[in-house]
N, C-alpha and C positions, 0 to 999 in steps of 0.2 A: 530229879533230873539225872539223866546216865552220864557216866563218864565224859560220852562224845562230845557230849554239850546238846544232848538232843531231846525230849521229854521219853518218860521212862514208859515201854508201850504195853497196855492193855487193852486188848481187841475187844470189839463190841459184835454183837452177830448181822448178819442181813447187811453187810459192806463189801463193798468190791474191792477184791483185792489188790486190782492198781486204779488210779487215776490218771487219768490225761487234764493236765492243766491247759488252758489255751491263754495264755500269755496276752493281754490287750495293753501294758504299759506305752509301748512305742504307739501307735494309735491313739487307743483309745484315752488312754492314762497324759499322753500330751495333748491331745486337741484343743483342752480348755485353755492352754497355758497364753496368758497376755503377752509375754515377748517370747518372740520367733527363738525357737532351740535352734544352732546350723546343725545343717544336715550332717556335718562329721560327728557331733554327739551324739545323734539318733543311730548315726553308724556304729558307734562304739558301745551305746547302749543295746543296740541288737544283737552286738558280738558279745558283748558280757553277758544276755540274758543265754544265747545258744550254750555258751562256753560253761555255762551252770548247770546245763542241763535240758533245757528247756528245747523241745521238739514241734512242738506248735508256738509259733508269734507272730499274732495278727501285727503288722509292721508300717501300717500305711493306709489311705483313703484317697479314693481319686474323685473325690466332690469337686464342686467347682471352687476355687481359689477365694470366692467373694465369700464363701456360706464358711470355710473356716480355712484361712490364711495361714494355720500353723501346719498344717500338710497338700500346699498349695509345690512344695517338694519332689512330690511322692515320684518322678521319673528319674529324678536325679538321685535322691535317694536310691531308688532301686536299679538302676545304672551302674551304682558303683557300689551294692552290697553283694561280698560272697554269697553265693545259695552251698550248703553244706547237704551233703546228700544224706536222707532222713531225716532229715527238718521242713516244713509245712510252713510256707509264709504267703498265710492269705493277705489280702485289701480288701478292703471297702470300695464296693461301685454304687452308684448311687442312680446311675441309668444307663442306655445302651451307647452313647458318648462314654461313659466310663469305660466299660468295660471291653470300648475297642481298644482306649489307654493302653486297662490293664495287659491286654494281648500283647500290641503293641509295646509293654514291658518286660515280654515276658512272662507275664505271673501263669500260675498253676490251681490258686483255689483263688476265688473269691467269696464276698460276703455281701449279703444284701441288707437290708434296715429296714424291717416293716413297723406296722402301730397296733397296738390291739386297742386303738381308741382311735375314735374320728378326730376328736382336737388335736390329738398329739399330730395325727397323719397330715391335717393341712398346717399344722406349723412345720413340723418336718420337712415334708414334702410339693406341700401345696395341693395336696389333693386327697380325696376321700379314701377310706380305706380300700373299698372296690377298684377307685382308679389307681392307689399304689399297683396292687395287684395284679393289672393291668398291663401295667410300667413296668414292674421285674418279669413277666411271663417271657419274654424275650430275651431277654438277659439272661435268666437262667438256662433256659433252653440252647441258647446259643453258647454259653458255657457248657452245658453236658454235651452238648455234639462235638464239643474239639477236648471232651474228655477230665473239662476242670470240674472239682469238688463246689457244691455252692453250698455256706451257709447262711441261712436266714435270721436272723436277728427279728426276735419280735421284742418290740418295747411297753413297757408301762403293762405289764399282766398282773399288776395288782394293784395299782393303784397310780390314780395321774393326778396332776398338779389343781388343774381344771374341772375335770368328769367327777373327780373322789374316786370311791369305790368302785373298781371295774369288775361288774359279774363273771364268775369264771366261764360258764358256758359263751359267752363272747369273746374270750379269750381262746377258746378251744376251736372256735367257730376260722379266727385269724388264723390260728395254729395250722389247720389243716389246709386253709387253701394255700399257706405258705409251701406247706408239704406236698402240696397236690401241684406245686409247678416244678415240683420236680428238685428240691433242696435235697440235700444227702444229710444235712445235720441241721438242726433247731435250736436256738440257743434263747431260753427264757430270760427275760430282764424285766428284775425289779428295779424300774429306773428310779425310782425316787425312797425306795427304799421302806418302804412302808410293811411289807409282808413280814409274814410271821410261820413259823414250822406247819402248824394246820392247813391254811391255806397251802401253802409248797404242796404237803402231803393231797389237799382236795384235786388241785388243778392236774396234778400226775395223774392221779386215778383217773378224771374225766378222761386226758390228753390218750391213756391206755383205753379205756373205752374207747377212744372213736377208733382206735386202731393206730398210735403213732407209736411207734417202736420207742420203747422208751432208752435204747442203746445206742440213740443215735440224736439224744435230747442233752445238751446241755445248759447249767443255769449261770446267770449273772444276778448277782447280788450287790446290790449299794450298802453301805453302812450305815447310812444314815439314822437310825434308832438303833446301831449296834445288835444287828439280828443276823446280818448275813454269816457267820460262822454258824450259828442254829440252824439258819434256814438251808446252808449248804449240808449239814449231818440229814436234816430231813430227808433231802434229795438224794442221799446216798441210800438210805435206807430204802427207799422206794427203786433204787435199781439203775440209778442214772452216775456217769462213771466220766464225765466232763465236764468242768468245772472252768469258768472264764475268771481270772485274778491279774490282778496289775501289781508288778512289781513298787515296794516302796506303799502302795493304796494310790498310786497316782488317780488323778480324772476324777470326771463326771459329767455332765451332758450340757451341751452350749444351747439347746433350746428346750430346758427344766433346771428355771432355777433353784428349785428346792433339792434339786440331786446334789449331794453329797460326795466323797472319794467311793472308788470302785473296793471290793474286798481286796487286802494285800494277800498278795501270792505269798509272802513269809507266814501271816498270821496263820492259812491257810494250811502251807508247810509244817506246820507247829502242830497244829489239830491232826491232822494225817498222820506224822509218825508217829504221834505218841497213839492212834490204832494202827499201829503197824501195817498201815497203805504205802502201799509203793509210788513214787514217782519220776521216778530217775532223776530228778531235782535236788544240785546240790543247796543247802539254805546256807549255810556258811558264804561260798561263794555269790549267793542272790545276795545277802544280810551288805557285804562288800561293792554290790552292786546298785543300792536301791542309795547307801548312805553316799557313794561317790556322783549317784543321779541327784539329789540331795544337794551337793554343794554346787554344784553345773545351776540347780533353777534356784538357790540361793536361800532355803529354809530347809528346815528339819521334817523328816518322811515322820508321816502321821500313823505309820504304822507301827501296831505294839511290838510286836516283835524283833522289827528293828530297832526300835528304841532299848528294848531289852537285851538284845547280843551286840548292838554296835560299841566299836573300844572307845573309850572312855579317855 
């Protein structure tokens, strides 16, 4: 380990030389949580993740209040949070009621939430994956006309709780009609956690065969068999340069109970400098940030890396 306190860096070839993390703790990293955070700690956790560094933080969802009550918030919250110029704070819409919200908030990028499985899409959703489809085509459109960023969230591309094994050409197939309504960025989720490096590496290749810009693809990895730091090296190797992390390893998904905590953004941090990737992310200040989110929801962050730099 270097001096800084940071790992000692030896580059590996075929890696980008910076990363954009997209920060999902505020979100996605709380939504599971059984009692309501108030809104002045999700404010203060947004301020501490920007103030570390972080330029992308997904921060909020405008679902309906019944399907998850922990960001049942999300106007209040974003009413009274600074916007920092060069910072990016998408939400989650979940339909065109949403996403008059999100206007109506202000917001500048949204996210949308598809299925690359039918089970998952009527538990989700309520509806097949054709009719998701269907449901965002609006949404996004009507987002690119008043000029906001959309990203699409597909879920479960490798494996669901229900279906098992999700063929990657099915996956590919979701991929693009997500892309084909017009999203500016892609973001893969292993939601349950189940993939492995090969796969990562199979689903890119296809995803670049059909033609999806792979620069404008990023992945979500679950921990849950302790793969996602693998499976995110994979992804970088193949050329993909966005990477979705939750401070602390917060979250995991309120309809897949076998999803586990999201990859921690420190673990993540740790892997990255020591191949001397850039992120403009300070880990010191996250490390400060994830153990003070920590004492706020009343247990210790399951993340290595925090457990390994927090003072003692």
């Amino acid at each position: 380990m270097a001096a800084n306190g940071l790992p000692d860096v030896v580059e590996l070839d075929k890696l980008p030389a910076r990363v954009v993390i997209c920060e999902v703790g505020p979100r996605d990293g709380l939504q599971n949580e059984s009692a309501i955070v108030p809104v002045e700690v999700k404010l203060e956790f947004i301020e501490r993740l920007v103030d570390a560094g972080h330029q992308l933080v997904e921060v909020t969802s405008f679902v309906h209040p019944s399907w998850v009550p922990q960001l049942a918030d999300a106007e209040q919250l974003l009413s009274r949070l600074p916007r920092r110029p060069g910072v990016r704070y998408p939400v989650l819409v979940p339909n065109a009621r949403g996403l008059d919200r999100a206007l109506d908030a202000g917001v500048t990028e949204i996210a949308i939430f598809g299925s690359a499985t039918e089970t998952f899409a009527r538990r989700n959703l309520n509806r097949t994956m054709a009719e998701s489809v269907e449901m965002f085509a609006p949404v996004v459109a009507g987002a690119r006309e008043r000029g906001l960023r959309v990203r699409g969230y597909l879920s479960m591309c490798f494996g669901d709780p229900w279906e098992g094994r999700v063929p990657l050409p099915q996956v590919v197939r979701a991929a693009t009609a997500l892309m084909g309504l017009g999203c500016t960025e892609l973001s893969l989720g292993d939601t349950i956690g189940v993939a492995t490096p090969g796969q990562v590496r199979a689903l890119l290749a296809l995803l670049a065969q059909a033609g999806v810009d792979l620069d404008s693809v990023a992945v979500h990895f679950h921990d849950t068999y302790g793969q996602a730091l693998a499976n995110t090296l994979a992804a970088l190797q193949c050329g993909v340069s966005i990477v979705d992390a939750s401070a602390g390893g917060l979250g995991g998904c309120p309809y897949a109970e076998s999803a586990t905590g999201n990859l921690a953004t420190e673990d993540l941090l740790w892997q990255l400098a020591g191949l001397g990737i850039q992120t403009g992310v300070d880990l010191t200040k996250l490390v400060e940030t994830s153990v003070w989110m920590a004492g706020q929801l009343g247990r210790p962050s399951p993340s290595r890396v925090v457990q390994a730099l927090a003072p003692r």
